[in-house]
Every structure is written in structure tokens, then in C-alpha cells.
NUMI-552599 format. One record per atom (N, C-alpha, C, O): residue in three letters; atom name; residue number from 1; x, y, z. Coordinates in steps of 0.02 Angstrom, whole numbers, plus 50000, padded with zeros to 5 digits. Example, Ala and Ser with C-alpha at 12.3 -4.5 7.8 and 13.67 -1.06 7.14 Angstrom:
# residues 2
{'ALA', 'N', 1, {50660, 49716, 50390}} {'ALA', 'CA', 1, {50615, 49775, 50390}} {'ALA', 'C', 1, {50660, 49835, 50390}} {'ALA', 'O', 1, {50712, 49834, 50423}} {'SER', 'N', 2, {50642, 49888, 50354}} {'SER', 'CA', 2, {50684, 49947, 50357}} {'SER', 'C', 2, {50645, 50002, 50394}} {'SER', 'O', 2, {50670, 50057, 50402}} 
//
This chain:
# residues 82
{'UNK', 'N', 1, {63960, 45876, 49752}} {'UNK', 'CA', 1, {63993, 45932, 49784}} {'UNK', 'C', 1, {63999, 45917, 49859}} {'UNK', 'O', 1, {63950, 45910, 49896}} {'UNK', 'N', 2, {64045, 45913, 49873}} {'UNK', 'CA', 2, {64087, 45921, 49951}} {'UNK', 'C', 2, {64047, 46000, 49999}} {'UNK', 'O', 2, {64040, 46059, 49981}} {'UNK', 'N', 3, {64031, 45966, 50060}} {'UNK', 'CA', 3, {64009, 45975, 50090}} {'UNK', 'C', 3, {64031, 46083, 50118}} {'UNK', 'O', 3, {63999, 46135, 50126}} {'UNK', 'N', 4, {64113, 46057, 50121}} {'UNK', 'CA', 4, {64130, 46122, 50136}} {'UNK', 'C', 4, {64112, 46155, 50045}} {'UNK', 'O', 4, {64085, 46209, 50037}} {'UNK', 'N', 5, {64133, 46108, 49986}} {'UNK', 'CA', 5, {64128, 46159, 49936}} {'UNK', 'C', 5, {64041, 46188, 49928}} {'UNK', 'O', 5, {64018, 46222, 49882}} {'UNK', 'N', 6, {64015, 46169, 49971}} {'UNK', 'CA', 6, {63932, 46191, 49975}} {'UNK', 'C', 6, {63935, 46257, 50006}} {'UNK', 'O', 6, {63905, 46307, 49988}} {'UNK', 'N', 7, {63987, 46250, 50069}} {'UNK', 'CA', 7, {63950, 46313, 50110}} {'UNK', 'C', 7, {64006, 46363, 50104}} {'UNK', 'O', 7, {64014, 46408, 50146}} {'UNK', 'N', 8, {64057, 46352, 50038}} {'UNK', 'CA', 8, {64093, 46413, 50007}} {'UNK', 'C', 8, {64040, 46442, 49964}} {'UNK', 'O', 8, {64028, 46502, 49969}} {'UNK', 'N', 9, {64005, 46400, 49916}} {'UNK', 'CA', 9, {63957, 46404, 49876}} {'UNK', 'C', 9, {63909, 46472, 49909}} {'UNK', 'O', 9, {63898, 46528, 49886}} {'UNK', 'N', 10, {63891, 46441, 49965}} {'UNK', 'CA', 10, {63840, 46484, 49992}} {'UNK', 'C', 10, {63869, 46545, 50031}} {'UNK', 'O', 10, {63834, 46595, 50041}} {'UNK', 'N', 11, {63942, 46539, 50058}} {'UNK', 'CA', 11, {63974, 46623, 50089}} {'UNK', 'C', 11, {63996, 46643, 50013}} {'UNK', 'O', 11, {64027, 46695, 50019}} {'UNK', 'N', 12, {63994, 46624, 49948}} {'UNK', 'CA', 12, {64011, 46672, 49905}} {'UNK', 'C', 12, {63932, 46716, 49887}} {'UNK', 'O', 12, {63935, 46778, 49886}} {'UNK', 'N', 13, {63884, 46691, 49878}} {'UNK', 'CA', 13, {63823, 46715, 49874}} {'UNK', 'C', 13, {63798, 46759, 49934}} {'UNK', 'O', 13, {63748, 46795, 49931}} {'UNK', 'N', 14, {63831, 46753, 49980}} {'UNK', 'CA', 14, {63818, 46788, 50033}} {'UNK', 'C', 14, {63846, 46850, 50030}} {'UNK', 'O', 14, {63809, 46895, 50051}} {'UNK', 'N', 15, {63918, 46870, 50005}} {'UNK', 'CA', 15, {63948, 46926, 50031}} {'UNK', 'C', 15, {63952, 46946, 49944}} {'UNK', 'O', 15, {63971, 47003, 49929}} {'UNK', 'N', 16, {63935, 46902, 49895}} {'UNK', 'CA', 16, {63960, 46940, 49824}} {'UNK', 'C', 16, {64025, 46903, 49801}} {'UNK', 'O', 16, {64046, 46871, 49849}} {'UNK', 'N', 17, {64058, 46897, 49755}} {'UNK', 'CA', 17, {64091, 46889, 49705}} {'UNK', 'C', 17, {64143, 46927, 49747}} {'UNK', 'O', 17, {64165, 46894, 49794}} {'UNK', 'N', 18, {64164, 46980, 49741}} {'UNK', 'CA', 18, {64198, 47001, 49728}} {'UNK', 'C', 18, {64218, 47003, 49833}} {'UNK', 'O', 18, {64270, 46975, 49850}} {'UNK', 'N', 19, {64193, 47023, 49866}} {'UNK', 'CA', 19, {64219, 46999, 49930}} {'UNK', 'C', 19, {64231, 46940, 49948}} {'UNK', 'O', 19, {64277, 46935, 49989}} {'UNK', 'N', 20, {64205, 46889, 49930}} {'UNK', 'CA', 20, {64232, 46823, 49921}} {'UNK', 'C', 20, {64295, 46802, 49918}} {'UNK', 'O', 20, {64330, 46774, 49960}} {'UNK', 'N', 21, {64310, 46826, 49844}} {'UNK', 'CA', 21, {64389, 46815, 49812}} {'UNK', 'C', 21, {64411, 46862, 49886}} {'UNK', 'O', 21, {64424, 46824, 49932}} {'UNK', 'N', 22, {64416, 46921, 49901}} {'UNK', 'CA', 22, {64457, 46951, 49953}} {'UNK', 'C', 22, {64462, 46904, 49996}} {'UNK', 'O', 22, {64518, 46884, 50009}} {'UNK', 'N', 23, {64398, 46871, 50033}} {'UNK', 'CA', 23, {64428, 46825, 50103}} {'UNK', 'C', 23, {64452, 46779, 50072}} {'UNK', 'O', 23, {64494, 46758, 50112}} {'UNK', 'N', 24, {64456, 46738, 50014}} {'UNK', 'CA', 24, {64490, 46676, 50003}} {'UNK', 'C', 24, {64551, 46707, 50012}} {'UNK', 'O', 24, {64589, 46679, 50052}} {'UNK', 'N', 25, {64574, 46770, 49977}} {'UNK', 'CA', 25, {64631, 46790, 49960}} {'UNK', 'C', 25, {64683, 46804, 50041}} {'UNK', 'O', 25, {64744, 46797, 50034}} {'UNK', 'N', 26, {64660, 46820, 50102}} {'UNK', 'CA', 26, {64664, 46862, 50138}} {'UNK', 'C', 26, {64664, 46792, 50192}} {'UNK', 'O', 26, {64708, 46804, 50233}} {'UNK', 'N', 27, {64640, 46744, 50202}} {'UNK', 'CA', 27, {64633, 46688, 50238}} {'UNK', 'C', 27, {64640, 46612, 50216}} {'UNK', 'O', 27, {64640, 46565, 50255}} {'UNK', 'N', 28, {64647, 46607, 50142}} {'UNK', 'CA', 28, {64658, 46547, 50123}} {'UNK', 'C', 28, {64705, 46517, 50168}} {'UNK', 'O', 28, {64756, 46546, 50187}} {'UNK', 'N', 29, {64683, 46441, 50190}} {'UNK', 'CA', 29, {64746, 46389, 50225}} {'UNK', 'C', 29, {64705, 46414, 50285}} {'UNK', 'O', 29, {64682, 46365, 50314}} {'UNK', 'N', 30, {64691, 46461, 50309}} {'UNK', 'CA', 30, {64683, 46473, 50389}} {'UNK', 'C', 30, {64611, 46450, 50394}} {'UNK', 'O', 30, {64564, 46458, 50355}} {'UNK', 'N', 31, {64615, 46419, 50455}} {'UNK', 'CA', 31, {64544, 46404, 50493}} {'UNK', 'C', 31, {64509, 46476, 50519}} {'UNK', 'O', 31, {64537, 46529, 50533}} {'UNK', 'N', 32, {64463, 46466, 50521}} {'UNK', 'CA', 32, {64423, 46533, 50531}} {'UNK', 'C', 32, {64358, 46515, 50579}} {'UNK', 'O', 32, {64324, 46466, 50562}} {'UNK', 'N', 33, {64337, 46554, 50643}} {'UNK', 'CA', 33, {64305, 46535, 50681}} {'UNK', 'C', 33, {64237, 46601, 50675}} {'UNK', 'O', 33, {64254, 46659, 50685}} {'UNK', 'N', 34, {64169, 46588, 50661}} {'UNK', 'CA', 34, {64113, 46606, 50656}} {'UNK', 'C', 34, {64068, 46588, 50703}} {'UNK', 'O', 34, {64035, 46536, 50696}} {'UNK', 'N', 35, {64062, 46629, 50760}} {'UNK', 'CA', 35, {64009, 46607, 50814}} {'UNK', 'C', 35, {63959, 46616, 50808}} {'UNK', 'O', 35, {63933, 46672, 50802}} {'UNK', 'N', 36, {63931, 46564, 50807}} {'UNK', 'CA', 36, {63833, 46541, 50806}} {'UNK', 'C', 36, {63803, 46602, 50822}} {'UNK', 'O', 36, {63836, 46642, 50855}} {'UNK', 'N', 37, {63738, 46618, 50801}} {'UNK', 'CA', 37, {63692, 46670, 50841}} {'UNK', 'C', 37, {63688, 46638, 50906}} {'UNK', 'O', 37, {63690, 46577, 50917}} {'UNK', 'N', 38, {63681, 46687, 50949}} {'UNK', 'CA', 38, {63690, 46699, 51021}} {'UNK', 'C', 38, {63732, 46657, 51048}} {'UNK', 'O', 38, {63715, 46645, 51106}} {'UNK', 'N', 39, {63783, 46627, 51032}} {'UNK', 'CA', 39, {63848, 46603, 51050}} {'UNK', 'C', 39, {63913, 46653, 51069}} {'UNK', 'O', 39, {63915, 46714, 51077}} {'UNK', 'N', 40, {63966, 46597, 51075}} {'UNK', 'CA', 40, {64015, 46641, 51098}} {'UNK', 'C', 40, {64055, 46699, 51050}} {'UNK', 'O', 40, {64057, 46701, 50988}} {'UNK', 'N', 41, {64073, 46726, 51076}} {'UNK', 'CA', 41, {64130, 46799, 51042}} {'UNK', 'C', 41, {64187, 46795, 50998}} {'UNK', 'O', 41, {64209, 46826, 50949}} {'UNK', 'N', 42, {64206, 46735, 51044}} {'UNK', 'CA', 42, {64293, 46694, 51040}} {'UNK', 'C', 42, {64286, 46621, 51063}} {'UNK', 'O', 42, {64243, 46594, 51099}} {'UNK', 'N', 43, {64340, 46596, 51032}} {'UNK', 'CA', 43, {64356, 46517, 51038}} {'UNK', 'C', 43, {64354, 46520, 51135}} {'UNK', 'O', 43, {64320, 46481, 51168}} {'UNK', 'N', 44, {64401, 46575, 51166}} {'UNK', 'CA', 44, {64425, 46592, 51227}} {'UNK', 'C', 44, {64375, 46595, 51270}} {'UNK', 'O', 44, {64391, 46573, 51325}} {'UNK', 'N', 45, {64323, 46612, 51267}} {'UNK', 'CA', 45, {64258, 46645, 51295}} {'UNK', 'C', 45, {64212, 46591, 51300}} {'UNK', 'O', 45, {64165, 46590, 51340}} {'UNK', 'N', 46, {64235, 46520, 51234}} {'UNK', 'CA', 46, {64190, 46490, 51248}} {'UNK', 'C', 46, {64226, 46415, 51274}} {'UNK', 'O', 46, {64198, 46361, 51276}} {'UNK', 'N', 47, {64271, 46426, 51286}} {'UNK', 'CA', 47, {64332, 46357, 51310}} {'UNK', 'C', 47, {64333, 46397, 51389}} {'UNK', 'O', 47, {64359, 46362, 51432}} {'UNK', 'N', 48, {64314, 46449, 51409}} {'UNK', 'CA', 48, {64304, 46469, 51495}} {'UNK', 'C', 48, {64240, 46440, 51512}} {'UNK', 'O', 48, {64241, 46408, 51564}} {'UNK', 'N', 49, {64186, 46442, 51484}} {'UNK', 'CA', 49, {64117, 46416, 51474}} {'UNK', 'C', 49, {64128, 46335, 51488}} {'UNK', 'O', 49, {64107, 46302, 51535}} {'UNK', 'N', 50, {64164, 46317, 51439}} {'UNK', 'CA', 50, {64158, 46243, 51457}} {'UNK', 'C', 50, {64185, 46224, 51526}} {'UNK', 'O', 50, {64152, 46185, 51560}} {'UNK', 'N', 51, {64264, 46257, 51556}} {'UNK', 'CA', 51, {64299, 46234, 51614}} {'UNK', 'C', 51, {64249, 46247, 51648}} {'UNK', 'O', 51, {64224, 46202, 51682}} {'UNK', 'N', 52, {64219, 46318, 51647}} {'UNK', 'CA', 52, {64170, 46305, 51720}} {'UNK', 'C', 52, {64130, 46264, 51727}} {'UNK', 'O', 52, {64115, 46238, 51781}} {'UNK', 'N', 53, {64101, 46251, 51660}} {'UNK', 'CA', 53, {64051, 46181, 51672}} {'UNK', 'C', 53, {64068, 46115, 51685}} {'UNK', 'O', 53, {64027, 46071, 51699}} {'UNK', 'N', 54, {64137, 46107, 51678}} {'UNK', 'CA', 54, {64170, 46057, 51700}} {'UNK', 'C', 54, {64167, 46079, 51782}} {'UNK', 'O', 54, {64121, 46063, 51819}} {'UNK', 'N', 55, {64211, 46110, 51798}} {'UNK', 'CA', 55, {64232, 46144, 51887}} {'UNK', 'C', 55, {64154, 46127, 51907}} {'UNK', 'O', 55, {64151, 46118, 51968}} {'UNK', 'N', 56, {64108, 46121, 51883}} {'UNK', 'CA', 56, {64022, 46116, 51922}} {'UNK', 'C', 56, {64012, 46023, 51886}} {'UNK', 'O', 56, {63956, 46012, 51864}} {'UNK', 'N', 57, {64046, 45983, 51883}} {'UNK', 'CA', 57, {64043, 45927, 51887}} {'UNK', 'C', 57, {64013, 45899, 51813}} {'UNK', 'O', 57, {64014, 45838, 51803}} {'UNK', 'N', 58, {63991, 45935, 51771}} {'UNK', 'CA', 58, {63961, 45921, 51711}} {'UNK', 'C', 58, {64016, 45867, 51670}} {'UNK', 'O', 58, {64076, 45877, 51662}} {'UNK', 'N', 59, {63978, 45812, 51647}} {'UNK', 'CA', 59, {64016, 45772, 51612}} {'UNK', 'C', 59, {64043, 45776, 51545}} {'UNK', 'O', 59, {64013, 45804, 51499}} {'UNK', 'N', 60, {64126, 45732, 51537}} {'UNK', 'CA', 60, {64132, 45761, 51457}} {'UNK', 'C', 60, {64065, 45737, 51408}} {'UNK', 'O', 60, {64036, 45780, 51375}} {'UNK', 'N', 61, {64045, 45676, 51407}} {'UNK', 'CA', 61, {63993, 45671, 51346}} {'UNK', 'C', 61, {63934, 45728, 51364}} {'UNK', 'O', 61, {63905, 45747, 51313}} {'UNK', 'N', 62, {63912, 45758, 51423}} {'UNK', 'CA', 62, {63879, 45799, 51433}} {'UNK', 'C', 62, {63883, 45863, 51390}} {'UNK', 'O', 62, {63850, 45887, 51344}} {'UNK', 'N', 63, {63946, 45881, 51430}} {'UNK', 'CA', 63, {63998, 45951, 51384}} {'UNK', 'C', 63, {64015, 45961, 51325}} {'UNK', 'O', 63, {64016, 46019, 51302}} {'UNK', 'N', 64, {64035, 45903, 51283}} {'UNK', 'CA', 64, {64045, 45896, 51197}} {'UNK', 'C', 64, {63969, 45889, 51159}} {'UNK', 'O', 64, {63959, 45900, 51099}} {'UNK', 'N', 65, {63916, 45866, 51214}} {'UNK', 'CA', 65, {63828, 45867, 51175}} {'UNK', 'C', 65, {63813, 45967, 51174}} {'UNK', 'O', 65, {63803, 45999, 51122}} {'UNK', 'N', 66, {63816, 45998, 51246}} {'UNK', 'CA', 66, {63791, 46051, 51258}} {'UNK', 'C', 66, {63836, 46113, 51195}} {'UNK', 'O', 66, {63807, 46152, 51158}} {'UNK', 'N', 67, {63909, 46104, 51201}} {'UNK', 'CA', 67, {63946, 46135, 51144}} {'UNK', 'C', 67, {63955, 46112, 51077}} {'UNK', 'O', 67, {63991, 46141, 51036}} {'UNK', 'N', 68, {63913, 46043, 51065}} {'UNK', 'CA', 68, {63910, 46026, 50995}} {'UNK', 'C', 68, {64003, 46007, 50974}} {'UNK', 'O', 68, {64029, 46020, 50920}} {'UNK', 'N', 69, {64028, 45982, 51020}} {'UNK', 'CA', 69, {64110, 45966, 51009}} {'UNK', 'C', 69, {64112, 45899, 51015}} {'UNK', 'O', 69, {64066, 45865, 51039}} {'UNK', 'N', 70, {64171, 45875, 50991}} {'UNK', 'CA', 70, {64176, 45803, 51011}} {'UNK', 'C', 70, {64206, 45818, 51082}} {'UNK', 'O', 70, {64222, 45870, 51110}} {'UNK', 'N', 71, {64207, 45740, 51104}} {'UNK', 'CA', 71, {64235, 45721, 51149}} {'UNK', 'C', 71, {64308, 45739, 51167}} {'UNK', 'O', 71, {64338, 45770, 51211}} {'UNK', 'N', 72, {64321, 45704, 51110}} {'UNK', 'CA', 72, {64416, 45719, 51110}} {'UNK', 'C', 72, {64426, 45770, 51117}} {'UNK', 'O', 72, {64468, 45787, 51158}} {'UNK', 'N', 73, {64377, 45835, 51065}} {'UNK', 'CA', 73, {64404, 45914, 51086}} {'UNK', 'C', 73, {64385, 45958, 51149}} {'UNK', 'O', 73, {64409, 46014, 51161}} {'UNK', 'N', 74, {64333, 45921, 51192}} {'UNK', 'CA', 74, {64323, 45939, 51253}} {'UNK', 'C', 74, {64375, 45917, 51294}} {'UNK', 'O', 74, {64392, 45947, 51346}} {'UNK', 'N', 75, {64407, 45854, 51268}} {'UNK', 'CA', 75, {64471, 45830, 51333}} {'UNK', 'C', 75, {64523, 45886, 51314}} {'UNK', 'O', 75, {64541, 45925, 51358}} {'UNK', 'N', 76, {64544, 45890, 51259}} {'UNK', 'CA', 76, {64564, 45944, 51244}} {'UNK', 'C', 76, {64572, 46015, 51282}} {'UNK', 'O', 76, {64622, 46048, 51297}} {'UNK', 'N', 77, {64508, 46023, 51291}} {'UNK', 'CA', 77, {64502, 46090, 51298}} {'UNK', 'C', 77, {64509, 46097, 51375}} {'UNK', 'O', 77, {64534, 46143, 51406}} {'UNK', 'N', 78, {64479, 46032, 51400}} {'UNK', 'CA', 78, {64506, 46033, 51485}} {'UNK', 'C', 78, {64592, 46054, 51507}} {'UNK', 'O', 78, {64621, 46099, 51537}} {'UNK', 'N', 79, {64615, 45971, 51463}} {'UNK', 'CA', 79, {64684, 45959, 51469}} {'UNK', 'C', 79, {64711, 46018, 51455}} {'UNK', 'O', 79, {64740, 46031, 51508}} {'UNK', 'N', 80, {64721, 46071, 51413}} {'UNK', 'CA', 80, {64750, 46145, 51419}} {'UNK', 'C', 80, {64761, 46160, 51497}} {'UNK', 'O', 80, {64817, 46172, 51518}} {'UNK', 'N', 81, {64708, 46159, 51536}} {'UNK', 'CA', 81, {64671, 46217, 51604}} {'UNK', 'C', 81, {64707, 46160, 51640}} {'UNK', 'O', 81, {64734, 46201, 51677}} {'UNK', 'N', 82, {64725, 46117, 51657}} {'UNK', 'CA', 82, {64730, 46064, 51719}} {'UNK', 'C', 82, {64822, 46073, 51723}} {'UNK', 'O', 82, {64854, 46041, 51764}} 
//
């Protein structure tokens, strides 16, 4: 079993059978963003987080370790703001 088919496995046991089928039904195809305990709110909230820590000199391999992102999606996330 595939890694994501594990942790469908485990949000179907989580919410029930029958809410399950609703979010597959209601979000299938779409990416879906779940913020960590005591993390950010929004993707938005936490891509301002990173620029500032960039604007205070923090490095990308620094910035993709502290947000658990790659590299590429921290250049990313700069390259937007610049």
C-alpha cells in the first residue's frame, strides 16, 4: 500500500465511512492544504512567514529545513514576492 493510500486509509477511520465518501466526493483531483498543530492558518500566512525570514537574511536551505519545504518550493515562494 502506497503511502498516500495509507493516510486515506487513516482520514477514512478518522471521520467515518460515510464522511469520507463526502470529501472524496466534494474534493477529489484537488489538493487540499491541512495545517500542522500550531502551524499556519493558510498556505498565505505561511509563504508571509517565510518572505520575512528571508527579508532578515535567513537562508534558502535554512528556510525549506525550518518549513519542512524543499528548496525549489522555497525559491518558489520567494520568486512570487520579488
Amino acid at each position: 500500500m502506497s503511502k498516500n493510500e495509507l493516510k486515506l486509509k487513516r482520514l477514512e477511520g478518522i471521520t467515518g465511512s460515510e464522511i469520507f465518501k463526502e470529501i472524496l466526493e466534494v474534493f477529489s483531483g484537488n489538493r487540499i492544504y491541512f495545517p500542522g498543530r500550531g502551524d499556519f492558518s493558510s498556505i498565505a500566512e505561511r509563504n508571509e512567514a517565510i518572505w520575512k525570514d528571508f527579508c532578515q537574511n535567513m537562508s534558502i536551505p535554512d528556510l525549506a529545513s525550518k518549513y519542512s519545504l524543499s528548496v525549489d518550493s522555497i525559491y518558489r515562494i520567494i520568486d512570487c514576492r520579488v
